[in-house]
C-alpha positions as CSV (number, residue, x, y, z in Angstrom):
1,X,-18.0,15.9,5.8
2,X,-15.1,13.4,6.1
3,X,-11.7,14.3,5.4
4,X,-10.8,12.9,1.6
5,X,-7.5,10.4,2.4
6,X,-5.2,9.9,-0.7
7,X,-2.1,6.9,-0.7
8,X,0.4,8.7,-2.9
9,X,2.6,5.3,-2.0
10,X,2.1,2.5,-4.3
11,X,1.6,-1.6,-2.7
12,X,5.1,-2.8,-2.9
13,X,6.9,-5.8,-2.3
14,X,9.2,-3.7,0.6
15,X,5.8,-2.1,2.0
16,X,4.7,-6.0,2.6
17,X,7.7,-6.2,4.1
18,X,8.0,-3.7,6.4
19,X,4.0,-4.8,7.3
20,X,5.1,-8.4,8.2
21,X,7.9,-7.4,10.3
22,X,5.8,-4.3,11.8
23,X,3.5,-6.8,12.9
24,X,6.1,-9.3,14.6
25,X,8.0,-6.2,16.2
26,X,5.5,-3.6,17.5
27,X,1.9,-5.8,17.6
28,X,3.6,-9.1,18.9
29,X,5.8,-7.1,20.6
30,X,8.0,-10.4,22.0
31,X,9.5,-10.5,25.9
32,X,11.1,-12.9,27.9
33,X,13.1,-13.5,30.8
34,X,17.1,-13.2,30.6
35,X,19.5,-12.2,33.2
36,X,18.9,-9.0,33.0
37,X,15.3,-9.8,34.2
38,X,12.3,-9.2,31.6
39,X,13.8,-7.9,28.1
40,X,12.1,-7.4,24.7
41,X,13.4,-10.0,22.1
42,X,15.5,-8.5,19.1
43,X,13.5,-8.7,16.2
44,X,16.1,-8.8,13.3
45,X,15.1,-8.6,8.9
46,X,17.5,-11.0,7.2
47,X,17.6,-9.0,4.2
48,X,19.6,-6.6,5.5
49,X,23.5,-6.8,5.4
50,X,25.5,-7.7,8.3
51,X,27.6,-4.4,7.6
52,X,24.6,-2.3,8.6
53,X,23.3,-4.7,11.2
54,X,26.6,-4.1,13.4
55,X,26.8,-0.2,12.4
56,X,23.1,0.4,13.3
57,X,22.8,-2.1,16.8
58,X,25.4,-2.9,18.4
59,X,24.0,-5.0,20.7
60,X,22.8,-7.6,18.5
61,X,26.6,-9.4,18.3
62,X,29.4,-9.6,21.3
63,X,32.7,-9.0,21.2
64,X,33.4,-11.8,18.9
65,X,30.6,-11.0,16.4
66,X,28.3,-13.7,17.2
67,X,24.1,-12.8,17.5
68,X,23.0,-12.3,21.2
69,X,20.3,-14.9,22.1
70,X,17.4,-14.6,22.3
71,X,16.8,-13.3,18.5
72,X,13.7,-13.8,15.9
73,X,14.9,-12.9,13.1
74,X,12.7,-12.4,9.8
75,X,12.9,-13.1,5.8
76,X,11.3,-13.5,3.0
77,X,11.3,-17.0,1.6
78,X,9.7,-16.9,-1.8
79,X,6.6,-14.7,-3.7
80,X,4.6,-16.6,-6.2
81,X,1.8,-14.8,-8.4
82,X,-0.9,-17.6,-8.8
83,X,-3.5,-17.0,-11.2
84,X,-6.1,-18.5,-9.3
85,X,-5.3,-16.0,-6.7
86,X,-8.6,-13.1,-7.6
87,X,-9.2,-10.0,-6.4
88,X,-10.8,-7.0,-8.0
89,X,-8.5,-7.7,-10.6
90,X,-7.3,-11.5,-11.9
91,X,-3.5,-11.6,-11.5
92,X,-2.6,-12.3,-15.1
93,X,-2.2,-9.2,-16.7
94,X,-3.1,-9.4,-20.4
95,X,-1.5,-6.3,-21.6
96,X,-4.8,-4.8,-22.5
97,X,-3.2,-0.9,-22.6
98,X,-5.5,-0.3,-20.0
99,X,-2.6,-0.3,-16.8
100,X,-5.1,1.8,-14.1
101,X,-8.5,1.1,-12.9
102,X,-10.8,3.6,-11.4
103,X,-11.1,3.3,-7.6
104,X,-13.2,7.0,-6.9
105,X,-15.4,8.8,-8.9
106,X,-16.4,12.5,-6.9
107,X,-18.1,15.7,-8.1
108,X,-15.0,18.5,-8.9
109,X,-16.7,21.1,-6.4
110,X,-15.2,24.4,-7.1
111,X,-15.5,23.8,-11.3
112,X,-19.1,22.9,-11.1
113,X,-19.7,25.7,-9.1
114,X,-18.1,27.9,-11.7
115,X,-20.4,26.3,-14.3
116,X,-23.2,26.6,-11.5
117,X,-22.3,30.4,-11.4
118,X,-22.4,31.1,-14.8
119,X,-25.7,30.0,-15.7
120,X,-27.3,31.7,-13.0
121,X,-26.0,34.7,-14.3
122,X,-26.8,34.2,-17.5
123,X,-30.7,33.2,-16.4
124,X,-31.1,35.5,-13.8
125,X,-30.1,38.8,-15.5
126,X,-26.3,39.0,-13.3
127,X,-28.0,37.2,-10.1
128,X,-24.8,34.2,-9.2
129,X,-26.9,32.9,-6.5
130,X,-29.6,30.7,-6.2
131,X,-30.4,27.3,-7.1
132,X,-29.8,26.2,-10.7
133,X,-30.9,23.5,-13.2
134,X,-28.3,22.5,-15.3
135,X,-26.1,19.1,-16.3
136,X,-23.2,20.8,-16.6
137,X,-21.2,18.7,-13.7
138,X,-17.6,18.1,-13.6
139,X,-16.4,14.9,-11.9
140,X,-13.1,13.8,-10.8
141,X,-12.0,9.9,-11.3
142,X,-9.3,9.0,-9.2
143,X,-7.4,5.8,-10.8
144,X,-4.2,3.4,-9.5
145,X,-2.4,1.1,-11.4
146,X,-4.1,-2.1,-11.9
147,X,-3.1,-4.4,-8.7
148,X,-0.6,-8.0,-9.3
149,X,-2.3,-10.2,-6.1
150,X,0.9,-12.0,-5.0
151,X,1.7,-15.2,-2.7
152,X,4.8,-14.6,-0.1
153,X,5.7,-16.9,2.4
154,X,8.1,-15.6,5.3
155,X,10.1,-17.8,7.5
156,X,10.0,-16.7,11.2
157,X,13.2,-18.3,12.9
158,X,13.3,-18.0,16.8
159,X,16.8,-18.7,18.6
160,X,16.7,-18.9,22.2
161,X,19.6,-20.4,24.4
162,X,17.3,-21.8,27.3
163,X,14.3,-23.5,26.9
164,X,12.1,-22.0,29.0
165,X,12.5,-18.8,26.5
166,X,11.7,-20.6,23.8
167,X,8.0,-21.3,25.6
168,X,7.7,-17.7,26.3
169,X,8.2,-17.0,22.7
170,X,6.3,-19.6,20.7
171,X,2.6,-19.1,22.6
172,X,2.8,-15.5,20.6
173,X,2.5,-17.5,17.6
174,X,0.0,-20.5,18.6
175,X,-2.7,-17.9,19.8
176,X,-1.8,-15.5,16.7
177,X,-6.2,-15.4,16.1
178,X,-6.3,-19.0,15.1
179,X,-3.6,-18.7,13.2
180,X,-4.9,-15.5,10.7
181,X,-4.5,-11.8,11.2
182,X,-3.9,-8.6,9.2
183,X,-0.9,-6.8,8.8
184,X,-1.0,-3.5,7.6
185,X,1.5,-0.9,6.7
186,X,1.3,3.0,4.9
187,X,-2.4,2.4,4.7
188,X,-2.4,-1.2,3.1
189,X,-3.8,-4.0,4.4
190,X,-3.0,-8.0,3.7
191,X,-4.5,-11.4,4.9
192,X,-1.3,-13.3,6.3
193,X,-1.8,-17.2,7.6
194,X,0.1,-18.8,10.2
195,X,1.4,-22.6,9.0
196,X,1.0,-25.0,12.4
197,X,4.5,-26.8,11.3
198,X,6.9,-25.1,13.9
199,X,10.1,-26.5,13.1
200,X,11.0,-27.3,16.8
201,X,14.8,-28.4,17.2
202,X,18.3,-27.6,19.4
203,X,21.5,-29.2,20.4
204,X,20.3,-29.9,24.0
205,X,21.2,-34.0,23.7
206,X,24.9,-33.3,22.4
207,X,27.3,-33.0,25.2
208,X,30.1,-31.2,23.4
209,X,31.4,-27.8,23.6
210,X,29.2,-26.4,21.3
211,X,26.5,-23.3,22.5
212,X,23.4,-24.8,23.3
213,X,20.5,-23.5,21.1
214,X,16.7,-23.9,20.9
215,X,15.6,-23.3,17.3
216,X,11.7,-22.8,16.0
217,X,10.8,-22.1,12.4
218,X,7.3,-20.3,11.9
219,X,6.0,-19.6,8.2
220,X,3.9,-17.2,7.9
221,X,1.8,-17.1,4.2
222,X,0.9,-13.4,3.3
223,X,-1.4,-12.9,0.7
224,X,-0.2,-9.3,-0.8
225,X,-0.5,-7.2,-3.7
226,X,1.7,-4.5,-5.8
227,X,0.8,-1.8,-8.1
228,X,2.9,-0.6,-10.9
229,X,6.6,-1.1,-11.2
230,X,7.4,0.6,-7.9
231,X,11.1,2.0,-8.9
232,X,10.6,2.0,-12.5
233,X,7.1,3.6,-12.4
234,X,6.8,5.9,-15.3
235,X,3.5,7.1,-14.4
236,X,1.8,8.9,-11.3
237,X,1.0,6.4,-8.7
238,X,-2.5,7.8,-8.1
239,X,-3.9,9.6,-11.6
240,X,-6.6,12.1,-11.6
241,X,-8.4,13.1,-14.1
242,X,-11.9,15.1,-14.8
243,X,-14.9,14.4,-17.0
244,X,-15.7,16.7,-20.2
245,X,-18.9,19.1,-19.4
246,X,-18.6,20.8,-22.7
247,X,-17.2,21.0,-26.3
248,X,-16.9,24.4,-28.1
249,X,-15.8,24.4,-31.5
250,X,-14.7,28.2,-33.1
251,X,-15.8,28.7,-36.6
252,X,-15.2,31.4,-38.7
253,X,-17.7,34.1,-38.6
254,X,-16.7,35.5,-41.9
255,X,-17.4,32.7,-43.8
256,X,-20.8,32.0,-42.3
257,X,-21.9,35.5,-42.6
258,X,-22.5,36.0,-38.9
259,X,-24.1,39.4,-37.5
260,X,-21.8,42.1,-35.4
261,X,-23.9,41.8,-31.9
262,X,-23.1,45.6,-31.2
263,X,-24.0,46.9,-34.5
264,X,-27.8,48.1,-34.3
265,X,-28.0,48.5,-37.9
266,X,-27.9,44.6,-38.3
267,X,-24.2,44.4,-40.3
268,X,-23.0,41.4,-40.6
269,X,-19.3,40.2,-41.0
270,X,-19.4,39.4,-44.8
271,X,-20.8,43.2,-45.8
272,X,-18.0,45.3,-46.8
Protein backbone atom coordinates (compact mmCIF):
# COMPACT_ATOMS: atom_id res chain seq x y z
CA UNK A 1 0.00 0.00 0.00
CA UNK A 2 1.64 3.30 -0.95
CA UNK A 3 2.07 6.02 1.36
CA UNK A 4 -0.90 8.80 0.63
CA UNK A 5 1.39 12.22 -0.21
CA UNK A 6 -0.59 15.53 0.46
CA UNK A 7 0.90 19.29 -0.86
CA UNK A 8 -0.50 21.45 1.92
CA UNK A 9 1.59 24.33 -0.15
CA UNK A 10 -0.24 26.00 -2.83
CA UNK A 11 1.61 26.71 -6.83
CA UNK A 12 2.81 30.14 -6.33
CA UNK A 13 4.46 32.68 -8.22
CA UNK A 14 7.62 32.58 -5.41
CA UNK A 15 7.53 28.53 -5.54
CA UNK A 16 8.30 29.04 -9.50
CA UNK A 17 10.79 31.08 -8.38
CA UNK A 18 12.59 29.37 -6.13
CA UNK A 19 12.13 26.17 -8.84
CA UNK A 20 13.96 28.24 -11.61
CA UNK A 21 16.72 29.34 -9.55
CA UNK A 22 16.91 25.81 -7.72
CA UNK A 23 17.43 24.50 -11.04
CA UNK A 24 20.38 27.04 -12.18
CA UNK A 25 21.99 26.68 -8.59
CA UNK A 26 21.94 23.04 -7.37
CA UNK A 27 21.16 20.96 -10.96
CA UNK A 28 23.41 23.24 -13.14
CA UNK A 29 25.45 23.62 -10.44
CA UNK A 30 27.97 26.28 -12.43
CA UNK A 31 32.11 25.99 -11.99
CA UNK A 32 34.93 27.59 -13.48
CA UNK A 33 38.36 28.37 -13.26
CA UNK A 34 39.54 31.63 -11.14
CA UNK A 35 42.64 32.23 -9.26
CA UNK A 36 41.82 30.43 -6.69
CA UNK A 37 41.74 27.35 -8.98
CA UNK A 38 38.16 25.59 -9.72
CA UNK A 39 35.34 27.63 -7.77
CA UNK A 40 31.49 27.38 -8.03
CA UNK A 41 29.92 30.45 -9.71
CA UNK A 42 27.67 32.76 -7.40
CA UNK A 43 24.37 32.26 -8.32
CA UNK A 44 22.57 35.55 -7.23
CA UNK A 45 18.17 36.35 -7.38
CA UNK A 46 17.78 39.95 -8.39
CA UNK A 47 14.74 40.36 -6.55
CA UNK A 48 16.26 40.48 -3.47
CA UNK A 49 17.60 43.83 -1.91
CA UNK A 50 21.07 44.77 -1.97
CA UNK A 51 20.71 45.43 1.95
CA UNK A 52 20.28 41.62 2.46
CA UNK A 53 22.57 40.58 -0.26
CA UNK A 54 25.64 42.23 1.65
CA UNK A 55 24.24 41.08 5.24
CA UNK A 56 23.67 37.49 4.15
CA UNK A 57 27.17 36.93 1.68
CA UNK A 58 29.69 38.80 2.01
CA UNK A 59 31.66 37.62 -0.55
CA UNK A 60 29.56 38.60 -3.36
CA UNK A 61 30.99 42.52 -3.26
CA UNK A 62 34.77 43.86 -2.28
CA UNK A 63 35.79 46.29 -0.30
CA UNK A 64 34.32 49.00 -2.41
CA UNK A 65 30.87 47.28 -2.85
CA UNK A 66 31.25 46.21 -6.29
CA UNK A 67 29.84 42.23 -7.43
CA UNK A 68 32.80 39.72 -7.54
CA UNK A 69 33.09 38.23 -11.01
CA UNK A 70 32.22 35.59 -12.11
CA UNK A 71 28.29 36.02 -11.13
CA UNK A 72 24.91 34.68 -12.79
CA UNK A 73 22.59 36.37 -11.41
CA UNK A 74 18.65 35.59 -11.93
CA UNK A 75 15.19 37.53 -12.29
CA UNK A 76 12.10 37.46 -13.35
CA UNK A 77 11.29 39.46 -16.42
CA UNK A 78 7.59 39.49 -16.94
CA UNK A 79 4.34 36.68 -16.25
CA UNK A 80 1.65 36.73 -18.80
CA UNK A 81 -1.62 34.55 -18.44
CA UNK A 82 -2.52 33.62 -22.12
CA UNK A 83 -5.74 32.17 -22.69
CA UNK A 84 -4.66 29.92 -25.18
CA UNK A 85 -2.37 28.58 -22.65
CA UNK A 86 -4.81 24.97 -21.50
CA UNK A 87 -4.40 22.74 -18.97
CA UNK A 88 -6.90 20.74 -17.01
CA UNK A 89 -8.27 23.98 -16.56
CA UNK A 90 -8.53 26.99 -19.41
CA UNK A 91 -6.84 29.99 -17.79
CA UNK A 92 -9.77 32.45 -17.98
CA UNK A 93 -11.55 32.13 -14.91
CA UNK A 94 -15.22 32.80 -15.45
CA UNK A 95 -16.29 33.31 -11.93
CA UNK A 96 -18.46 30.26 -11.97
CA UNK A 97 -18.55 30.05 -7.75
CA UNK A 98 -17.05 26.87 -8.38
CA UNK A 99 -13.11 28.05 -7.17
CA UNK A 100 -11.79 24.07 -6.42
CA UNK A 101 -11.78 21.16 -8.63
CA UNK A 102 -11.55 17.61 -7.39
CA UNK A 103 -8.11 16.08 -7.93
CA UNK A 104 -8.72 12.51 -5.55
CA UNK A 105 -11.62 10.65 -4.87
CA UNK A 106 -10.66 7.54 -2.04
CA UNK A 107 -12.86 5.25 0.07
CA UNK A 108 -12.92 6.94 4.05
CA UNK A 109 -11.57 3.50 5.52
CA UNK A 110 -12.22 3.67 9.22
CA UNK A 111 -16.09 5.21 8.63
CA UNK A 112 -17.07 2.61 6.18
CA UNK A 113 -15.80 0.20 8.40
CA UNK A 114 -18.02 1.56 11.14
CA UNK A 115 -20.95 1.27 8.78
CA UNK A 116 -19.47 -2.19 7.70
CA UNK A 117 -19.56 -3.07 11.49
CA UNK A 118 -22.87 -2.16 12.15
CA UNK A 119 -24.70 -4.01 9.75
CA UNK A 120 -23.04 -7.14 10.45
CA UNK A 121 -24.15 -6.84 13.85
CA UNK A 122 -27.36 -6.04 13.06
CA UNK A 123 -27.57 -9.26 10.45
CA UNK A 124 -25.63 -11.56 12.24
CA UNK A 125 -27.33 -11.47 15.66
CA UNK A 126 -23.98 -9.23 17.46
CA UNK A 127 -21.41 -11.09 15.06
CA UNK A 128 -18.96 -7.58 13.70
CA UNK A 129 -17.01 -9.83 11.62
CA UNK A 130 -17.41 -11.15 8.39
CA UNK A 131 -18.04 -10.10 5.06
CA UNK A 132 -20.98 -7.75 4.43
CA UNK A 133 -23.25 -6.55 1.55
CA UNK A 134 -24.13 -3.24 1.91
CA UNK A 135 -23.82 0.38 -0.21
CA UNK A 136 -23.29 2.21 2.69
CA UNK A 137 -19.55 3.60 1.60
CA UNK A 138 -18.16 6.81 2.61
CA UNK A 139 -15.68 8.52 0.23
CA UNK A 140 -13.34 11.20 0.74
CA UNK A 141 -12.81 13.96 -2.27
CA UNK A 142 -9.84 15.75 -2.00
CA UNK A 143 -10.13 19.27 -3.94
CA UNK A 144 -7.42 22.44 -4.74
CA UNK A 145 -8.22 25.59 -5.90
CA UNK A 146 -8.83 25.71 -9.53
CA UNK A 147 -5.22 26.29 -11.22
CA UNK A 148 -4.29 30.03 -13.31
CA UNK A 149 -1.64 28.41 -16.16
CA UNK A 150 0.83 31.33 -16.38
CA UNK A 151 3.67 32.49 -18.93
CA UNK A 152 7.12 33.77 -17.12
CA UNK A 153 10.03 34.50 -18.80
CA UNK A 154 13.37 34.83 -16.65
CA UNK A 155 16.41 36.57 -17.82
CA UNK A 156 19.64 34.67 -16.94
CA UNK A 157 22.63 37.29 -17.05
CA UNK A 158 26.23 35.75 -16.76
CA UNK A 159 29.22 38.24 -15.92
CA UNK A 160 32.56 36.90 -16.21
CA UNK A 161 35.78 39.11 -16.34
CA UNK A 162 37.85 36.63 -18.74
CA UNK A 163 36.69 35.07 -21.51
CA UNK A 164 37.65 31.83 -21.26
CA UNK A 165 35.01 31.69 -18.10
CA UNK A 166 32.51 32.87 -20.06
CA UNK A 167 32.95 29.43 -22.36
CA UNK A 168 32.98 27.41 -19.20
CA UNK A 169 29.71 28.88 -18.36
CA UNK A 170 27.58 29.23 -21.43
CA UNK A 171 27.95 25.21 -22.64
CA UNK A 172 25.63 24.65 -19.28
CA UNK A 173 23.04 26.35 -21.11
CA UNK A 174 23.53 25.21 -24.99
CA UNK A 175 23.33 21.42 -23.89
CA UNK A 176 20.40 22.27 -21.24
CA UNK A 177 18.28 18.88 -23.04
CA UNK A 178 17.86 20.67 -26.29
CA UNK A 179 16.97 23.49 -24.79
CA UNK A 180 13.79 22.02 -22.53
CA UNK A 181 13.81 20.62 -19.04
CA UNK A 182 11.73 20.54 -15.80
CA UNK A 183 12.14 22.44 -12.82
CA UNK A 184 10.54 21.44 -9.90
CA UNK A 185 10.15 22.74 -6.41
CA UNK A 186 7.83 21.67 -2.96
CA UNK A 187 6.49 18.94 -5.15
CA UNK A 188 5.50 20.98 -8.33
CA UNK A 189 6.57 20.51 -11.52
CA UNK A 190 6.83 23.19 -14.72
CA UNK A 191 7.94 22.85 -18.51
CA UNK A 192 10.70 25.80 -18.80
CA UNK A 193 12.27 26.46 -22.56
CA UNK A 194 15.58 27.77 -23.20
CA UNK A 195 15.44 30.86 -25.97
CA UNK A 196 18.81 30.23 -28.46
CA UNK A 197 19.29 34.31 -28.46
CA UNK A 198 22.31 34.60 -25.91
CA UNK A 199 22.91 38.12 -25.78
CA UNK A 200 26.79 37.80 -26.13
CA UNK A 201 28.64 41.17 -25.46
CA UNK A 202 31.79 42.90 -23.25
CA UNK A 203 34.03 45.87 -23.32
CA UNK A 204 37.09 43.77 -24.59
CA UNK A 205 37.70 46.39 -27.81
CA UNK A 206 37.70 49.59 -25.54
CA UNK A 207 41.14 50.40 -24.24
CA UNK A 208 40.15 52.66 -21.34
CA UNK A 209 40.30 52.18 -17.78
CA UNK A 210 37.14 50.64 -17.39
CA UNK A 211 36.89 46.71 -15.82
CA UNK A 212 36.72 44.44 -18.56
CA UNK A 213 33.50 42.36 -18.71
CA UNK A 214 32.04 39.44 -20.67
CA UNK A 215 28.25 39.68 -20.53
CA UNK A 216 25.58 36.78 -21.84
CA UNK A 217 21.83 37.13 -21.41
CA UNK A 218 19.94 33.67 -21.42
CA UNK A 219 15.91 33.74 -21.27
CA UNK A 220 14.51 31.14 -20.05
CA UNK A 221 10.36 30.77 -20.76
CA UNK A 222 8.71 28.75 -17.79
CA UNK A 223 5.38 27.62 -18.37
CA UNK A 224 3.86 27.70 -14.49
CA UNK A 225 0.78 27.69 -12.68
CA UNK A 226 -0.81 29.17 -9.33
CA UNK A 227 -3.57 28.20 -7.19
CA UNK A 228 -5.64 30.46 -5.13
CA UNK A 229 -4.56 33.82 -3.94
CA UNK A 230 -1.45 32.52 -2.15
CA UNK A 231 -1.33 35.36 0.82
CA UNK A 232 -4.79 36.35 0.63
CA UNK A 233 -6.18 32.73 0.49
CA UNK A 234 -9.24 32.68 2.55
CA UNK A 235 -9.76 29.11 2.15
CA UNK A 236 -7.79 25.76 2.90
CA UNK A 237 -5.38 25.12 0.30
CA UNK A 238 -6.19 21.47 -0.05
CA UNK A 239 -10.22 20.88 0.99
CA UNK A 240 -11.47 17.61 2.04
CA UNK A 241 -14.61 16.65 2.19
CA UNK A 242 -16.74 13.19 2.47
CA UNK A 243 -19.81 11.84 0.54
CA UNK A 244 -23.36 11.43 2.40
CA UNK A 245 -24.13 7.47 3.11
CA UNK A 246 -27.33 8.32 4.85
CA UNK A 247 -30.14 10.70 5.76
CA UNK A 248 -32.24 10.28 8.96
CA UNK A 249 -35.00 12.48 9.56
CA UNK A 250 -36.60 12.37 13.44
CA UNK A 251 -40.34 12.57 13.51
CA UNK A 252 -42.44 12.79 16.24
CA UNK A 253 -43.66 9.51 17.59
CA UNK A 254 -46.57 11.08 19.35
CA UNK A 255 -48.15 12.31 16.59
CA UNK A 256 -47.81 9.29 14.41
CA UNK A 257 -49.01 6.98 17.01
CA UNK A 258 -45.95 4.88 17.14
CA UNK A 259 -45.61 1.65 19.43
CA UNK A 260 -43.32 1.55 22.81
CA UNK A 261 -40.73 -1.32 21.56
CA UNK A 262 -40.40 -2.54 25.32
CA UNK A 263 -43.95 -2.57 26.18
CA UNK A 264 -45.28 -6.31 25.54
CA UNK A 265 -48.74 -5.30 25.87
CA UNK A 266 -48.53 -3.35 22.42
CA UNK A 267 -49.04 0.56 23.96
CA UNK A 268 -48.48 2.88 21.82
CA UNK A 269 -47.30 6.57 22.39
CA UNK A 270 -50.74 8.21 21.74
CA UNK A 271 -52.72 5.89 24.54
CA UNK A 272 -53.00 7.76 27.70
Amino acid sequence: MQDKVEIAIPSTLENIDTAIYRFIDETLNPHTLTNAGTEKVNVLWMGSERTFQIKNNKELRDKVGKLRLPLITVSRASVAKDNTFKGSVQAAYLGDGDEFISVRKVIKQDKTQNFQNASRKRQEKGDETGPVSTKKIVYETISIPKPTYLTCMFEINIRTEYQQQMNHLLPLFMNSRNNYFIIENDGYQYEAFIQDDYGLNSNQSNLGQDERMFNAKVQIKVLGYINGNDFNQKEPVVKREESIVEVKISRERVIVGDSKPWDKNGEKYRDL
